[in-house]
MINUMI-811333 format. One line per 3 residues: number of its first residue (from 0); their letters; for each residue x, y, z of N, C-alpha, C. Coordinates in Angstrom, 3 decimals, padded with zeros to 6 digits. Layout:
NUM> A> X,Y,Z,X,Y,Z,X,Y,Z; ...
! end
This chain:
0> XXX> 082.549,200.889,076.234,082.471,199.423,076.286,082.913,198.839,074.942; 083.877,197.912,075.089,084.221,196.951,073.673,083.189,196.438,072.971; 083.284,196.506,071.824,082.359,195.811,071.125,082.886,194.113,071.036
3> XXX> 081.918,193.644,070.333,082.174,192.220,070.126,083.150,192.178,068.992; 083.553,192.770,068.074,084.579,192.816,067.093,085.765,193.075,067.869; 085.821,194.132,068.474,087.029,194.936,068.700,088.417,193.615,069.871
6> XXX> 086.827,193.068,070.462,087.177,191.965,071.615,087.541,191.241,070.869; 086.828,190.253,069.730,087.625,189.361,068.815,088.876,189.631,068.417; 088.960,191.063,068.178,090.765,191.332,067.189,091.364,191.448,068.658
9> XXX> 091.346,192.042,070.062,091.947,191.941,071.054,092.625,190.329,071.039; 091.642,189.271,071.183,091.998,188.166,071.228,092.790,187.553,070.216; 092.167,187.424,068.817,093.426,187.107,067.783,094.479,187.574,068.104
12> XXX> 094.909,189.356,068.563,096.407,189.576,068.654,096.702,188.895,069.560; 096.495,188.646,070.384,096.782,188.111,071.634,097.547,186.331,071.521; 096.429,185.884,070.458,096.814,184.616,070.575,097.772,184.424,069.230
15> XXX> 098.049,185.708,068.786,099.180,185.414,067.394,100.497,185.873,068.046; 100.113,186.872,069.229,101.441,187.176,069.538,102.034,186.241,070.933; 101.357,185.254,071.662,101.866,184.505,072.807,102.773,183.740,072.190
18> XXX> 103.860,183.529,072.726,104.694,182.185,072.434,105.421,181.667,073.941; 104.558,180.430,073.956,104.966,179.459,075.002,106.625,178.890,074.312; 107.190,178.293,075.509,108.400,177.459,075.970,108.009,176.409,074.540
21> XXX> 108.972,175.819,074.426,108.899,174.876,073.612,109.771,173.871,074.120; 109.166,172.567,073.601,109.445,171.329,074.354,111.071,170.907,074.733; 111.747,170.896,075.603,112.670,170.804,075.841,113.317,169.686,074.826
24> XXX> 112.716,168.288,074.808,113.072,167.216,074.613,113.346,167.568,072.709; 112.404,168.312,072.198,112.742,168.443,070.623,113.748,169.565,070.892; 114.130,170.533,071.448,115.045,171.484,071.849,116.207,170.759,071.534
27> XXX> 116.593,169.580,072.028,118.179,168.882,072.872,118.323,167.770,071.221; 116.834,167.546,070.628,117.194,166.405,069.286,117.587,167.678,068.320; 117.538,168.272,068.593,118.263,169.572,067.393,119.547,169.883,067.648
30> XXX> 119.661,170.501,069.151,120.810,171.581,069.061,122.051,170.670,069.961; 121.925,169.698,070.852,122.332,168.814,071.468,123.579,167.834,070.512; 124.519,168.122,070.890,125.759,166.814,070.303,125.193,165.570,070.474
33> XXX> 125.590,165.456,071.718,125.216,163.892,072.333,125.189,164.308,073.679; 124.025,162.917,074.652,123.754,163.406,075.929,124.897,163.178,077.094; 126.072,163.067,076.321,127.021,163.456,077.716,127.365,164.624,077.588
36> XXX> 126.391,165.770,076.929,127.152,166.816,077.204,126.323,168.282,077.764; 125.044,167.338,078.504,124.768,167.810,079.882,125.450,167.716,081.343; 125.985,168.303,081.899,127.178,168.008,083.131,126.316,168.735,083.863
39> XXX> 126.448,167.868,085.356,126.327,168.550,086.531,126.842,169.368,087.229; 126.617,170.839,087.380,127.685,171.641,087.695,127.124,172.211,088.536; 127.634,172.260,089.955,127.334,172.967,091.356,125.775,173.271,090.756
42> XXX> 125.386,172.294,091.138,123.562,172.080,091.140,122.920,172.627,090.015; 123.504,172.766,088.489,123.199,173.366,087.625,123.099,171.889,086.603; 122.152,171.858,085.579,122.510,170.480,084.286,123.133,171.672,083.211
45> XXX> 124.161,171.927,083.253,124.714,172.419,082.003,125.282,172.033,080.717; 124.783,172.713,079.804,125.128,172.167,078.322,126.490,172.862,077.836; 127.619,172.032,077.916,129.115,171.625,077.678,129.374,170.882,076.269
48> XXX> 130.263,171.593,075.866,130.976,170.917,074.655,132.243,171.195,075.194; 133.200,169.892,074.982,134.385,169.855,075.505,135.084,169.338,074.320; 135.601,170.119,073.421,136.603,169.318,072.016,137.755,169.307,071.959
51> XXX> 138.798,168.973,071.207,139.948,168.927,070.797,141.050,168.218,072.507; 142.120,167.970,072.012,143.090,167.297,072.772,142.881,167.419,074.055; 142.319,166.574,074.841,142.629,166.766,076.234,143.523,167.663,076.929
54> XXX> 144.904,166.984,076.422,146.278,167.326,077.117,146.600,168.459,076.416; 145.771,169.505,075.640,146.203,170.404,075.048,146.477,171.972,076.009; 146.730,173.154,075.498,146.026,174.438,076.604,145.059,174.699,076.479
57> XXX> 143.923,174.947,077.344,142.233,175.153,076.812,142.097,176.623,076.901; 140.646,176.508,076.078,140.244,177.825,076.000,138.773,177.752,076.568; 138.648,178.416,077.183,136.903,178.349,077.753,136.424,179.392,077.162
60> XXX> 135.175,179.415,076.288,134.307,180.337,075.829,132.826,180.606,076.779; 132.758,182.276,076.846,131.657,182.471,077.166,130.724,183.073,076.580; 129.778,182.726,076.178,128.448,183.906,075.235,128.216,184.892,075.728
63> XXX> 127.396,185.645,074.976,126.496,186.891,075.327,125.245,186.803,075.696; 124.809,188.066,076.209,123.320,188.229,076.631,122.107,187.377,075.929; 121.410,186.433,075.693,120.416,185.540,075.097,121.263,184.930,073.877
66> XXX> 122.421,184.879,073.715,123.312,184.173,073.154,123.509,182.107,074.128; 124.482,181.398,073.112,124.895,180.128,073.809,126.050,179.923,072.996; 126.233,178.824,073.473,127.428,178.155,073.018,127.838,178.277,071.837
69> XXX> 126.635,177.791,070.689,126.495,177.945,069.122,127.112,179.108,068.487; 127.041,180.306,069.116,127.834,181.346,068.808,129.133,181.453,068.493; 129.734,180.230,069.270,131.733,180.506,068.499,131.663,179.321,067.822
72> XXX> 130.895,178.716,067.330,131.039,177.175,066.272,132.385,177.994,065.608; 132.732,178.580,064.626,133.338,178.527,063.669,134.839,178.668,064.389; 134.481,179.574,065.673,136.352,179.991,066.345,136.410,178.371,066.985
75> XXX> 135.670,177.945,067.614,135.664,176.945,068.411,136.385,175.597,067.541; 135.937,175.530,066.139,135.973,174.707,065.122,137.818,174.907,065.224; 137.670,175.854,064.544,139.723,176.650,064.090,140.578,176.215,065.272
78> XXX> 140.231,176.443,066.704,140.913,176.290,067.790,141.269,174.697,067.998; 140.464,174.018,068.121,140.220,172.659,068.704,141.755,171.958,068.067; 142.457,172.581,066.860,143.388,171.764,066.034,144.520,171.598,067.474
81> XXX> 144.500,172.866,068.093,145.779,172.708,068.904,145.317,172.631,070.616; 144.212,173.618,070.673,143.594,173.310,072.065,142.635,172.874,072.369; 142.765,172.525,073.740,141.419,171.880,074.562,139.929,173.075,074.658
84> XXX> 139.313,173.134,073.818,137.770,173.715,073.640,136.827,174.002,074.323; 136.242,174.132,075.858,135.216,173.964,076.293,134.518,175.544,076.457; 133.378,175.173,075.909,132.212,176.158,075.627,131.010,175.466,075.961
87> XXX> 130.475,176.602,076.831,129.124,175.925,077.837,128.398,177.616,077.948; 126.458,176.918,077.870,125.865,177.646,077.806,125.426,177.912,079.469; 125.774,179.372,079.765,125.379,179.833,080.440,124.179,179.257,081.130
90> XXX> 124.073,179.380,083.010,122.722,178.998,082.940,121.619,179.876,083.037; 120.531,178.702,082.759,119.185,179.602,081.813,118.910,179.933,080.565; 120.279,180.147,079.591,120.246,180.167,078.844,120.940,178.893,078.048
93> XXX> 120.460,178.590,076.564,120.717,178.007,075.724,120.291,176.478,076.292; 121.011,175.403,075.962,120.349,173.900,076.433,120.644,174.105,078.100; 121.143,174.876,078.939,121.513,175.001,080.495,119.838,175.434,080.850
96> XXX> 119.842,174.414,081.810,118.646,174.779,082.689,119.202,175.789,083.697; 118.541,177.196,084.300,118.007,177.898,084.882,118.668,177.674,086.243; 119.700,178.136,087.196,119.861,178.221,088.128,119.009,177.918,089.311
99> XXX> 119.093,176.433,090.040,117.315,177.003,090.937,118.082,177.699,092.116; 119.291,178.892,092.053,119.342,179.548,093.385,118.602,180.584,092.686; 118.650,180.937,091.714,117.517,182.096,091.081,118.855,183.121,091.244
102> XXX> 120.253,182.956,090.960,121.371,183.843,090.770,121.880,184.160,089.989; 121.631,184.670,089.214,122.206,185.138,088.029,123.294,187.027,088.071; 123.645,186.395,089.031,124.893,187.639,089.250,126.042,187.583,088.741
105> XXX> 126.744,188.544,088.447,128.396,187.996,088.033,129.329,187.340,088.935; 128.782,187.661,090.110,129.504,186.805,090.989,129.269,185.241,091.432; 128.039,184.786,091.021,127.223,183.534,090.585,128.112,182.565,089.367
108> XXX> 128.049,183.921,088.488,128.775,183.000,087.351,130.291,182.596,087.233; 130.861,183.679,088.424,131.965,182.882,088.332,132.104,181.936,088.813; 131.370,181.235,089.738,131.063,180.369,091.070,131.060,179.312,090.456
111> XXX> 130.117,179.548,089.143,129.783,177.863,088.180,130.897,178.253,087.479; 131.537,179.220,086.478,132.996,178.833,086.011,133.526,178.077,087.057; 134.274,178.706,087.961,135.715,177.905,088.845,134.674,176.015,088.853
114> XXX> 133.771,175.928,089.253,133.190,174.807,089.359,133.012,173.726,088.298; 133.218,174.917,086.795,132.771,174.107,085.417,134.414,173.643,085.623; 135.445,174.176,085.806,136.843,174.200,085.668,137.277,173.263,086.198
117> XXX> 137.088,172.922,087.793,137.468,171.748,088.383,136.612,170.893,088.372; 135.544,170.510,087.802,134.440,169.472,087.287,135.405,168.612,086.116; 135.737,169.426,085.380,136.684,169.105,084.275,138.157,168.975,084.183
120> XXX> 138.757,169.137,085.394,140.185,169.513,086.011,140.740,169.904,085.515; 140.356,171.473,085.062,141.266,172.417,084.044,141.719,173.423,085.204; 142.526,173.393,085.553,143.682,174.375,086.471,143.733,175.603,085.904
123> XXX> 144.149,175.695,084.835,144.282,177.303,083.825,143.789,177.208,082.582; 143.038,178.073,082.423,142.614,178.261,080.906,142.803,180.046,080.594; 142.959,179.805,079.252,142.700,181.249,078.398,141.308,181.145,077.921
126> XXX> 141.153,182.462,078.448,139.214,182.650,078.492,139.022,183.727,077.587; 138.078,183.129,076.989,137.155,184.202,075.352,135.952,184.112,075.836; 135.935,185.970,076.261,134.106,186.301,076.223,133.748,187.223,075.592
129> XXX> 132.464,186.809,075.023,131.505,188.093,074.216,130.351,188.748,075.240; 130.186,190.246,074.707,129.425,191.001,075.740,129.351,190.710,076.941; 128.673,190.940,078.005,128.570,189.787,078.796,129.487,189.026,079.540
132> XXX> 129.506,188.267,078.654,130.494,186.772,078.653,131.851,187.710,078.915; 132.398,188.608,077.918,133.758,189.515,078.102,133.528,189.783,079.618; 132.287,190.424,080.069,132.559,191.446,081.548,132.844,190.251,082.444
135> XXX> 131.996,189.022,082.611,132.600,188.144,083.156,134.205,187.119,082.774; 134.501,187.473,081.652,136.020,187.080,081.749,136.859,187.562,082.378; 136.873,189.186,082.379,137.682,190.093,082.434,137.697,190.215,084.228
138> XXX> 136.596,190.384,084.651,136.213,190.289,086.337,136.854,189.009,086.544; 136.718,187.831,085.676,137.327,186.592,086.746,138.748,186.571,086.304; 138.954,187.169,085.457,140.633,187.459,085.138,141.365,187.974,085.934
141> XXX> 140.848,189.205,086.912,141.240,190.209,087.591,141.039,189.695,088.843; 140.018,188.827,089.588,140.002,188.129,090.492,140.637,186.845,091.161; 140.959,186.302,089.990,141.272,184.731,090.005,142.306,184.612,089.223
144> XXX> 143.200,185.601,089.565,144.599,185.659,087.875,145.447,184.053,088.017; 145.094,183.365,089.142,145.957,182.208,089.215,145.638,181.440,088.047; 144.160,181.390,087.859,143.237,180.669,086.942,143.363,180.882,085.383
147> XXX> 143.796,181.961,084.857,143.665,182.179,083.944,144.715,182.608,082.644; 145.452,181.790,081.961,146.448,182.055,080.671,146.470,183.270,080.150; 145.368,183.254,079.016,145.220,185.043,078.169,143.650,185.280,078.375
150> XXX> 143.926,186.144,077.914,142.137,186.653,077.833,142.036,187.035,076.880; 140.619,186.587,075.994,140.292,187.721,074.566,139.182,187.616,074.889; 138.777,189.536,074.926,137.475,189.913,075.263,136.624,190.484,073.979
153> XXX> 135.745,189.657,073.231,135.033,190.112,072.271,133.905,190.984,072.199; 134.281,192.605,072.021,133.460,193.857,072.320,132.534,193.229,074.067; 133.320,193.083,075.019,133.202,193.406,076.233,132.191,193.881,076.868
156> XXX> 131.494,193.719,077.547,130.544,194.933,078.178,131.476,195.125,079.823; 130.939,196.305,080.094,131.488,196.574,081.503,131.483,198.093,081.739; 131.427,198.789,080.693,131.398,200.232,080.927,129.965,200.722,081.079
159> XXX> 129.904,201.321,082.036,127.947,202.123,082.037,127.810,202.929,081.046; 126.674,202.737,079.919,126.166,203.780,078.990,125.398,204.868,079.450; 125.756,205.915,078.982,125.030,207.279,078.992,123.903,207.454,079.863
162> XXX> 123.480,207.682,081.164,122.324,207.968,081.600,122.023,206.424,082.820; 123.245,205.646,082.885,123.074,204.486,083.791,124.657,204.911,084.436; 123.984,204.193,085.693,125.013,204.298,086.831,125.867,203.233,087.416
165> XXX> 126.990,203.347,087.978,127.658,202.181,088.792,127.148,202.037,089.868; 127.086,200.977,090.031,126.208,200.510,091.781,124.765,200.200,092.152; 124.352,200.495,091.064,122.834,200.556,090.872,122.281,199.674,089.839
168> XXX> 121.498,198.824,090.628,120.568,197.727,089.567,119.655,198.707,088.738; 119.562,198.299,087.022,118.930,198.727,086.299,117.615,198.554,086.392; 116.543,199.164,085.136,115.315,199.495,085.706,115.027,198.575,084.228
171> XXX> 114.348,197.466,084.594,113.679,196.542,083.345,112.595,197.242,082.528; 112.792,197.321,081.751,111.409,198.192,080.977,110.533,197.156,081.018; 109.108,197.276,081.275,107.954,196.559,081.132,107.979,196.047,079.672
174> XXX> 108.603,196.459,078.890,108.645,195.349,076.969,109.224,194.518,077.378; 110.390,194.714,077.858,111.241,193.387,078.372,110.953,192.717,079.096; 110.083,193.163,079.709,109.531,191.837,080.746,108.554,191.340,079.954
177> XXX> 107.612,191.725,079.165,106.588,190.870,078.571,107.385,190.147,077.646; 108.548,189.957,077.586,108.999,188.746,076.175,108.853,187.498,077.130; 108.681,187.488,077.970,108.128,186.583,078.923,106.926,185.549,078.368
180> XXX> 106.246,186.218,077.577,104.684,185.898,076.934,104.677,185.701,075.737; 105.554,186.860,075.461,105.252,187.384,074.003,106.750,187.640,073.211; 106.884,186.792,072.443,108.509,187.008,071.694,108.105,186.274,070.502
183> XXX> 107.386,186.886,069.164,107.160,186.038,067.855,108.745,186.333,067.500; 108.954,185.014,066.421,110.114,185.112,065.862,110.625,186.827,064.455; 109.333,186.819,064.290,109.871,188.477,063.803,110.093,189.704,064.674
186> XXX> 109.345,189.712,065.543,110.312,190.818,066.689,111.467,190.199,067.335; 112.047,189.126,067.386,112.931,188.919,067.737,114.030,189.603,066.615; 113.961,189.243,065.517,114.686,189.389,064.153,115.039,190.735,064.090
189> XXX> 113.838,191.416,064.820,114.344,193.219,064.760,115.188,193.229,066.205; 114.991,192.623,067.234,116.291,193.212,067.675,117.451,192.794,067.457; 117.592,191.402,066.716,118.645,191.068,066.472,119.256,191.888,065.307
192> XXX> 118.826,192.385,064.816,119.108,193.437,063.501,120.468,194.193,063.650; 120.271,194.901,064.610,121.577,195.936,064.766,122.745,195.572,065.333; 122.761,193.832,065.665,123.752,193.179,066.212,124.726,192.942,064.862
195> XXX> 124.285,193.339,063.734,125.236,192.547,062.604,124.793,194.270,061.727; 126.562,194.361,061.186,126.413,195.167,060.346,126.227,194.810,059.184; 126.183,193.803,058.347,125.894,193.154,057.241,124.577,192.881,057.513
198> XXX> 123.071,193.189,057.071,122.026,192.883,057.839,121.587,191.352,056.741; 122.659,191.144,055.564,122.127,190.010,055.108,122.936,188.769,055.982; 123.215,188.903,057.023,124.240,188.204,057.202,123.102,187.081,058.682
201> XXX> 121.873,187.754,058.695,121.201,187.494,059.710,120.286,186.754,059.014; 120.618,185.385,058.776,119.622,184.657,057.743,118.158,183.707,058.775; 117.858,183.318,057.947,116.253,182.675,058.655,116.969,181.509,059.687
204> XXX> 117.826,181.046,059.165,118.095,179.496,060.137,118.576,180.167,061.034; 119.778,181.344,061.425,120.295,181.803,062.141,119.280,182.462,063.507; 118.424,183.084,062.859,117.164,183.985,063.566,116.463,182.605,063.957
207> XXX> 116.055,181.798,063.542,115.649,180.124,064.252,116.666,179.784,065.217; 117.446,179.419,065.106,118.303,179.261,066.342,118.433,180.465,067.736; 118.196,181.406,067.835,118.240,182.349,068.865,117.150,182.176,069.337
210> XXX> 116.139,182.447,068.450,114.730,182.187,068.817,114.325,181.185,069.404; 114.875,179.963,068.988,113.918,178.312,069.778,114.998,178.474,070.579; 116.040,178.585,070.861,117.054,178.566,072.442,116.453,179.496,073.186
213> XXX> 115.842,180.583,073.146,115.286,181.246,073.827,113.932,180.631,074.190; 113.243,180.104,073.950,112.036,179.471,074.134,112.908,178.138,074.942; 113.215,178.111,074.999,113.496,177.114,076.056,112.624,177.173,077.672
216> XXX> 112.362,176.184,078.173,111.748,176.523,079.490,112.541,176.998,080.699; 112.249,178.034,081.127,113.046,178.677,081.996,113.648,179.985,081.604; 114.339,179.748,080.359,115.244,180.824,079.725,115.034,181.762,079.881
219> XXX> 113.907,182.482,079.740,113.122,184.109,079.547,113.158,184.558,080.754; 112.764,183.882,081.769,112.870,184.027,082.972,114.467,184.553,083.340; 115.305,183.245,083.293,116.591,183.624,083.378,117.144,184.356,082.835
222> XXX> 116.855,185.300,081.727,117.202,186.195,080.903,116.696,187.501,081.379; 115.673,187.417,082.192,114.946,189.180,082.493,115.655,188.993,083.900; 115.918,187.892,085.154,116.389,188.074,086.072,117.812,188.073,085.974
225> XXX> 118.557,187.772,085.099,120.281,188.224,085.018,119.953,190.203,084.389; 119.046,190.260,083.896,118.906,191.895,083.525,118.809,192.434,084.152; 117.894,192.039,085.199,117.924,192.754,087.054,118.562,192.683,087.931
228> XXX> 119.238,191.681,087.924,120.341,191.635,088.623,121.791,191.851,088.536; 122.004,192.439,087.286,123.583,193.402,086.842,123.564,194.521,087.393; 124.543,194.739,088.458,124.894,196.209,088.743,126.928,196.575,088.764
231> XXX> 126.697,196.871,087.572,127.920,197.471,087.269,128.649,198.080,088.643; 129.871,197.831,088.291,131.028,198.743,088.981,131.948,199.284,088.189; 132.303,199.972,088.807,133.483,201.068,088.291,135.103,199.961,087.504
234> XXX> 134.782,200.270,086.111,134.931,198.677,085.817,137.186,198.871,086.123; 137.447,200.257,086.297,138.632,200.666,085.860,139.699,199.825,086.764; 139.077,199.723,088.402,140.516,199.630,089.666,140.171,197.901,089.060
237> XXX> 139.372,197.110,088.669,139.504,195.465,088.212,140.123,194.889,086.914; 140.093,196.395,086.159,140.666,196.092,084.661,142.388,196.414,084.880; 142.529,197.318,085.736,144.136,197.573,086.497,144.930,196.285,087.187
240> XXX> 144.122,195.520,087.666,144.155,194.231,087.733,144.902,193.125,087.377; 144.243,193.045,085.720,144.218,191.815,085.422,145.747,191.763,085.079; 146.250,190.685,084.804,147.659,190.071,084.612,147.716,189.285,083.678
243> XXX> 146.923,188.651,082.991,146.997,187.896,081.613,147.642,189.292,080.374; 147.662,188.725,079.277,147.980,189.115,078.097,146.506,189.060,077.834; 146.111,190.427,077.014,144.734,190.294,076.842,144.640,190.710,075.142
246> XXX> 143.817,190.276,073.826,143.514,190.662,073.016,142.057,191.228,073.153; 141.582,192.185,072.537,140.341,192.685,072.357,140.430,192.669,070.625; 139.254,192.334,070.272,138.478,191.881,069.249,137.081,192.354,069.364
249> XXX> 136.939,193.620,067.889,136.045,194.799,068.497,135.583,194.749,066.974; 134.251,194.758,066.668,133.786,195.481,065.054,133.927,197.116,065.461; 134.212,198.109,064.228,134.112,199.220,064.370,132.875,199.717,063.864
252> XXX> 131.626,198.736,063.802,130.316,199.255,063.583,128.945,198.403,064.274; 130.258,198.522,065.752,129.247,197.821,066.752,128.333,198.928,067.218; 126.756,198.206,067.465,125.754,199.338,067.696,125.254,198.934,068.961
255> XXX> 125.693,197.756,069.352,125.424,197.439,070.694,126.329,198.196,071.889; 127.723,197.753,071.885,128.379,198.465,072.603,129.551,198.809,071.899; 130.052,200.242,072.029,130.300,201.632,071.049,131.888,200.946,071.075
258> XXX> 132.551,201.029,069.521,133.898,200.605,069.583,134.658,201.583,070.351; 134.314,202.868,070.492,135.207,203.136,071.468,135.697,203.308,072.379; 134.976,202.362,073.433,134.837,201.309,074.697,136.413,201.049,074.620
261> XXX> 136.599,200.587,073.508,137.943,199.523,073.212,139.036,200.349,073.983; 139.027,201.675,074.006,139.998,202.573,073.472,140.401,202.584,075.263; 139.585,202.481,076.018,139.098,202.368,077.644,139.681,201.670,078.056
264> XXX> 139.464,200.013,077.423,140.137,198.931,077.858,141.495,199.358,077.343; 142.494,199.103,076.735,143.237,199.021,076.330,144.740,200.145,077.042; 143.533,201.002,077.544,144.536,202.159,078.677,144.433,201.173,079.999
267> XXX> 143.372,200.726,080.365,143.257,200.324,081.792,143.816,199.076,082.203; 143.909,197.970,080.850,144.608,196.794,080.899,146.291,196.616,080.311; 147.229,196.264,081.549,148.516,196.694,081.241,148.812,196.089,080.158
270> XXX> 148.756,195.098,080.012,149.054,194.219,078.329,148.104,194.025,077.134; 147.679,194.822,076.970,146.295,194.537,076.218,146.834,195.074,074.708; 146.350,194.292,073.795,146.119,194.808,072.423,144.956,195.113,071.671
273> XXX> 144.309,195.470,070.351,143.202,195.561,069.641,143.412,195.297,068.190; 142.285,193.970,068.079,141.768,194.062,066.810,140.574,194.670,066.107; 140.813,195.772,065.627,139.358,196.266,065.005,139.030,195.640,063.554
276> XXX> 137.438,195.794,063.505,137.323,195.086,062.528,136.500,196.357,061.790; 136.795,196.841,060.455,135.851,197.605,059.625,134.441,196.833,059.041; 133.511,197.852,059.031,132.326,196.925,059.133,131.448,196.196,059.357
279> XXX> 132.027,195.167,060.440,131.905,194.829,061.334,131.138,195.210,062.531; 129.865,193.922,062.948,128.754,194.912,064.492,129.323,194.071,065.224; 128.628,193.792,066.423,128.891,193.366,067.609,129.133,191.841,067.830
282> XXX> 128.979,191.366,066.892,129.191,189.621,066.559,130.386,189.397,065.628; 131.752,189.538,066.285,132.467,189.440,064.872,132.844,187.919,065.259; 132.535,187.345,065.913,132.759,185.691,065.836,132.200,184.971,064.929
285> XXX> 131.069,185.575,064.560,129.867,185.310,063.579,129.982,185.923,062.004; 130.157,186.951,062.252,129.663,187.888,061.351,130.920,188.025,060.316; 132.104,187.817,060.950,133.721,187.499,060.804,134.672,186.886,061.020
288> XXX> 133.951,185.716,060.834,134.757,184.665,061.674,135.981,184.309,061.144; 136.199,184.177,060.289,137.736,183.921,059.372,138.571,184.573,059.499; 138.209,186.053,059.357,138.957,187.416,059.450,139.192,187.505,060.975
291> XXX> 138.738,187.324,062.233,139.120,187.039,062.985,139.633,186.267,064.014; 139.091,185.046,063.738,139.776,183.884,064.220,141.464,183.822,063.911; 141.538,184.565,062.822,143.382,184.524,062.279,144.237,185.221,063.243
294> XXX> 143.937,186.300,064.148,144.286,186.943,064.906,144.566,186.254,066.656; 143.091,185.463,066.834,142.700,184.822,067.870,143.463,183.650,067.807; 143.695,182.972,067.226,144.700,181.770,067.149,146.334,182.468,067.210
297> XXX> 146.812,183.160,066.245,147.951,183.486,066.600,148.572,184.398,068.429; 147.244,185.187,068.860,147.553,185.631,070.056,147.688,183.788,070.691; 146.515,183.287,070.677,146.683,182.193,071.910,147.950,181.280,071.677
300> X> 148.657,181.520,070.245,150.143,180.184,070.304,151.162,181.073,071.644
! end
């Protein structure tokens, strides 16, 4: 039987480690442009930034796994001189409220792309995705080639790691489901750790921003049910596919997903090139943004 101490420290941890949603409305006075840039998208309020020349060629950006929009500020910034910009947070994640079909499939997300596309009457764009965001470029590249200019896939996901299968929904570890409850901003900081090979490069405001977008209401939710609901395919007969001109943009000390993934794509996609980056983890939009944006602008002229 617990003692009365042991029950007290049960409870302190308990109540040092819960972290509730945080208020939407201070969420949107922070990270929010201005409020036209919530859009209604096939029954979704999604958070859209749409910059540079209308009449220009656009580029649509997609984030990564508990990533948003905020993630290509600096490519997004460089681009806008010559093209049309739009970068939108996924839904569930970042200022995007939560899907209420409760779909968070890749085939979902392309559903709200083509929808974000003609919401905005962009006919063709050249599409930039990270993790994630890449597997869904590259799938709607290969599906929808009418739709799409170039592709640059930033370290990509799409290949099954070691000990996971094609066809088969993954198995959520019970930690991951309790960030549901429980996500203090210093365990967040450790997993964000191995996303950047420079580990000074992961500063306090930066680790604040992942953190309160994730506290968003809904998000966590939408973040453990897009985890359950990815089931890879055999990524090779869709990457044979695609028909754009594709750049890949890869750190060579990514610990998330292994640079030599790259080496995969680059056989399987007929036009494809690679930028590696030395040093460099899995964020080189972030982590390298100068050094690679120089590359990313000259593929898209």
């Amino acid at each position: 039987m617990l003692t009365g101490s042991v029950v007290l420290l049960v409870l302190l941890a308990a109540f040092w480690l819960w972290t509730p949603d945080k208020d939407l409305a201070s969420l949107k006075a922070r990270y929010l442009a201005t409020p036209g840039d919530i859009v209604d998208v096939d029954g979704i309020r999604l958070h859209v930034r749409d910059s540079g020349p209308k009449g220009s060629p656009a580029v649509i950006m997609i984030h990564g796994f508990g990533g948003s929009l905020h993630s290509w500020e600096p490519w997004a910034q460089a681009l806008a001189v010559g093209h049309r910009v739009i970068r939108f947070d996924l839904p569930g994640s970042g200022l995007s409220a939560p899907d209420p079909s409760g779909n968070y499939s890749d085939a979902r997300s392309m559903e709200v792309l083509i929808a974000l596309m003609d919401r905005l009457g962009v006919a063709r764009a050249s599409l930039t995705g990270h993790s994630i965001g890449g597997r869904i470029a590259w799938t709607f590249a290969a599906t929808h080639p009418e739709r799409v200019d170039k592709l640059v896939l930033v370290a990509p996901d799409g290949f099954a790691s070691p000990g996971f299968e094609y066809g088969q929904a993954p198995e959520v570890p019970m930690t991951l489901g309790l960030m549901r409850y429980v996500l203090p901003k210093p365990l967040l900081r450790m997993s964000l750790e191995p996303a950047y090979a420079n580990a000074t490069f992961l500063s306090d405001d930066l680790t604040t921003r992942y953190h309160e977008l994730m506290l968003a209401p809904g998000s966590r939710d939408a973040l453990i049910a897009r985890m359950r609901q990815t089931t890879l395919v055999d990524p090779i007969p869709l990457l044979n596919r695609i028909q754009a001109q594709t750049l890949l943009v890869w750190g060579e000390a990514d610990a998330m997903i292994p640079f030599a993934n790259s080496a995969d794509y680059v056989k399987a996609i007929a036009n494809a090139s690679l930028v590696s980056l030395p040093g460099v983890g899995h964020l080189p939009q972030e982590e390298a943004a100068e050094k690679s944006i120089a590359r990313v602008r000259d593929f898209l002229k």
